[in-house]
N, C-alpha and C positions, 0 to 999 in steps of 0.2 A: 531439466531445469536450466536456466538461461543462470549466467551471470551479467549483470548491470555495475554500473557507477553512477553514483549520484554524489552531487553535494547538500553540504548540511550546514544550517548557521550552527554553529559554539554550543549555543540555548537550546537549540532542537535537540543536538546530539546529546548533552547533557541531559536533557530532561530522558530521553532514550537509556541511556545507560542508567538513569535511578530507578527506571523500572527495570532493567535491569537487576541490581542491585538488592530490589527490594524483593523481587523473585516472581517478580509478575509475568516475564518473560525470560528464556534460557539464553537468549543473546540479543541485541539490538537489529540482528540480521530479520529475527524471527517478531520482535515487534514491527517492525517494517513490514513485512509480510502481512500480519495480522491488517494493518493499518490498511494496506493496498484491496485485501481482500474486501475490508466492511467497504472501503471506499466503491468497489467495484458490485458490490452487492447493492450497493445504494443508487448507482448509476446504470445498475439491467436495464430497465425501460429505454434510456436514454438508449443504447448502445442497440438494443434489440431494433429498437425504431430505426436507427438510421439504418441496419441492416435489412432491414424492408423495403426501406427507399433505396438502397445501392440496386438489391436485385429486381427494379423494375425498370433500372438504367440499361 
């Protein structure tokens, strides 16, 4: 697993750590991840397709 840095507005973070908080997630590390994954699952086509078009270049 890679480590990253990102920034984060105040609000984002905040709102992160209440789900935190409320135990919806074990750490804000791990809703992050959650967040990246749906993101990533939502964007397969997109990602797959241009992986088509690379390997006819």
């Amino acid at each position: 697993m890679r480590k990253i840095s990102i920034r984060l507005t105040d609000q984002h973070y905040e709102m992160l750590e209440a789900l935190v908080t409320v135990g919806e997630y074990a750490s804000v590390s791990e809703a992050i991840r959650d967040a990246i994954r749906k993101l990533l699952a939502e964007k397969v086509e997109v990602i797959e397709r241009s992986q088509r078009m690379n390997s006819f270049v």
